[in-house]
N, C-alpha and C positions, 0 to 999 in steps of 0.2 A: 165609552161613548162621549164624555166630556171631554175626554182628548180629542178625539176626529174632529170638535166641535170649535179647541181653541186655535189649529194648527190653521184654517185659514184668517182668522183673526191675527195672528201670530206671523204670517205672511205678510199680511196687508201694511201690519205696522213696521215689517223691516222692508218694504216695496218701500215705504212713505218716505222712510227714513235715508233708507236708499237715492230716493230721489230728489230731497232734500241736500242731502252733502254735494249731489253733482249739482243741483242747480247751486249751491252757494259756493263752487267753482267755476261754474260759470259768472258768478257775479263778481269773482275778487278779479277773473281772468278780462272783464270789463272794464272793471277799478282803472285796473293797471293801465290796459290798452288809452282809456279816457285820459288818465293823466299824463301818458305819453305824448298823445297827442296833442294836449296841452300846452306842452312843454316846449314843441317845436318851437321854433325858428319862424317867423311868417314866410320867408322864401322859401323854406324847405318842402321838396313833392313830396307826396302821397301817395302810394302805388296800394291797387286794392288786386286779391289774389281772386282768378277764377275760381268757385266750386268746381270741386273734383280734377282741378288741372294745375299745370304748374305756370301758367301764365298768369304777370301781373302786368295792369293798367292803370297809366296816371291818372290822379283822382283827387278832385278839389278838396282840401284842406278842411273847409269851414262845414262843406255837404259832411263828409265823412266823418266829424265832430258832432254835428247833430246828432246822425244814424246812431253812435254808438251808444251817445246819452239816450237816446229814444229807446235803447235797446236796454238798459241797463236799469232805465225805466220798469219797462213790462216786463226782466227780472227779475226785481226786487217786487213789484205787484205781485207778480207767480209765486214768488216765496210766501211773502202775508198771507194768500189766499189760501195757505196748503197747511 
């Protein structure tokens, strides 16, 4: 009975944990992206990829520099929070 008892407890903590290594692949895959585009060149485009398509479109530098801080942001909050 104590087994059936710990086996969703036992779930939950390898969900978490689970969840936890992809979002801090997500974060490092951020890292990187923010510092690459960092790094640019100020003449150098920007090309951003459709969802779900193979089309890219030119795309302001300094906007798409924000977004990913933005995003890397409320990454790193989703991590602490969990």
């Amino acid at each position: 009975m104590t087994t059936k008892g710990n086996l969703p407890a036992a779930s939950t903590v390898q969900e978490t944990t689970t969840q936890k290594e992809e979002l801090n692949k997500k974060i490092r895959e951020q890292k990187i992206l923010v510092d690459e585009l960092s790094n640019l060149k100020k003449n150098r485009s920007v090309y951003l990829q459709q969802p779900n398509s193979n089309i890219f479109f030119l795309a302001d530098r300094t906007q798409t520099m924000s977004t990913c801080k933005k995003e890397l942001d409320n990454l790193k909050k989703e991590y602490q929070d969990m």
